[in-house]
VMD Tcl script that draws the C-alpha trace (Angstrom):
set ca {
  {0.41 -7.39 12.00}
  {-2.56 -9.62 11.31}
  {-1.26 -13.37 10.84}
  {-3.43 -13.91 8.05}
  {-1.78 -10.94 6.04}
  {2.18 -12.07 6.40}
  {1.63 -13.95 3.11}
  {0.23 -11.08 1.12}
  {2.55 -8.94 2.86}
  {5.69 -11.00 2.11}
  {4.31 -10.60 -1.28}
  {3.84 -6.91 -1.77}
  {7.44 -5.96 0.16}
  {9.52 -8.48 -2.39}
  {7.85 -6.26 -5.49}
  {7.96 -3.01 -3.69}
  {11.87 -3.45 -2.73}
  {12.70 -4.13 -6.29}
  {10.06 -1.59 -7.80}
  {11.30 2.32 -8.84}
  {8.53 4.49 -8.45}
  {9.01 8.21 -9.40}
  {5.52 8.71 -10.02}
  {2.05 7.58 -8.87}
  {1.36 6.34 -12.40}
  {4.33 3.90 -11.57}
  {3.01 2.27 -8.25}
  {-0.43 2.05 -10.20}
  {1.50 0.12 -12.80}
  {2.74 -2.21 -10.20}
  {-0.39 -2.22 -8.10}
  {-3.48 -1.62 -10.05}
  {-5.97 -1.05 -6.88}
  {-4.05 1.21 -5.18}
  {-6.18 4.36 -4.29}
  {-4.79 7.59 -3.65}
  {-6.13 9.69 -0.82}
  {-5.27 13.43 -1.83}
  {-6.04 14.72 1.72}
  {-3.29 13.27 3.52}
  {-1.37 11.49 0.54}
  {-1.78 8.23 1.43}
  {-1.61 5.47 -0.73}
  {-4.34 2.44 -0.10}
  {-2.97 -0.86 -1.66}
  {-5.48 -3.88 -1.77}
  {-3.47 -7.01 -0.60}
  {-4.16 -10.82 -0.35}
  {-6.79 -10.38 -2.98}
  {-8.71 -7.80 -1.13}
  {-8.55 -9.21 2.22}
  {-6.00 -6.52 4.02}
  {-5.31 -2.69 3.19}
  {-1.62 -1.06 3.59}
  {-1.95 2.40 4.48}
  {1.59 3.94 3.17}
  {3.30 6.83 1.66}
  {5.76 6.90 -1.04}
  {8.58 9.49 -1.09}
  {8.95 9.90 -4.53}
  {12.32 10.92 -4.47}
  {14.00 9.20 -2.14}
  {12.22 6.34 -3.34}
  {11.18 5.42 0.22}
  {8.15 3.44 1.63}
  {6.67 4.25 4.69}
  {3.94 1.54 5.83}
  {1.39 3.37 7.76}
  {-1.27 0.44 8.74}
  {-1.91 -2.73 8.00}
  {-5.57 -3.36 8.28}
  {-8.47 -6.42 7.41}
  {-10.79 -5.60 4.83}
  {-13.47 -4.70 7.51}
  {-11.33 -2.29 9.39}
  {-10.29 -0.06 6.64}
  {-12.19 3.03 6.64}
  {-11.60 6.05 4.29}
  {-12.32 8.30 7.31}
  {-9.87 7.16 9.57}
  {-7.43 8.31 6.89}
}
mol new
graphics top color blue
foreach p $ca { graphics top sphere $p radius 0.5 }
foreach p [lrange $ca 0 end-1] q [lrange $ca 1 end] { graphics top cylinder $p $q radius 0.2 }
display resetview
C-alpha cells in the first residue's frame, strides 16, 4: 500500500464497513466517482481527492468487498483492468 493513501484509505474502509450496498446505484450514492468497468466488473473508486484508485468488486449479496489494487493517480490505467 502506498503510504500516502493510508489516510484516504482509512477513510473509505470506515464508510464501506458500515455501508449496505445491494445495488450499484447504492455504492454510487456513497461514492459518487466510482466508475464501473462492465468487462471485468470492477468497481474504480477515486480516493484522497483523486490522488489513489481502489480497484474492487462488490458481491452484492453477500455484501462483501474485495479490494483488488490500490494504485496513485498516475498508475491507474483502464487497460490494465
Amino acid at each position: 500500500m502506498h503510504a500516502a493513501s493510508r489516510k484516504s484509505l482509512s477513510r473509505f474502509l470506515a464508510v464501506a464497513r458500515k455501508a449496505v450496498w445491494p445495488h450499484f446505484v447504492a455504492v454510487k450514492q456513497s461514492f459518487p466517482a466510482t466508475d464501473y468497468a462492465p468487462a471485468t466488473g470492477m468497481l474504480v473508486f477515486d480516493i484522497g481527492g483523486n490522488k489513489h484508485r481502489l480497484i474492487a468488486t462488490v458481491d452484492f449479496t453477500e455484501q462483501l468487498l474485495h479490494i483488488h489494487r490500490v494504485l496513485t493517480h498516475d498508475e491507474y490505467s483502464r487497460e490494465d483492468l
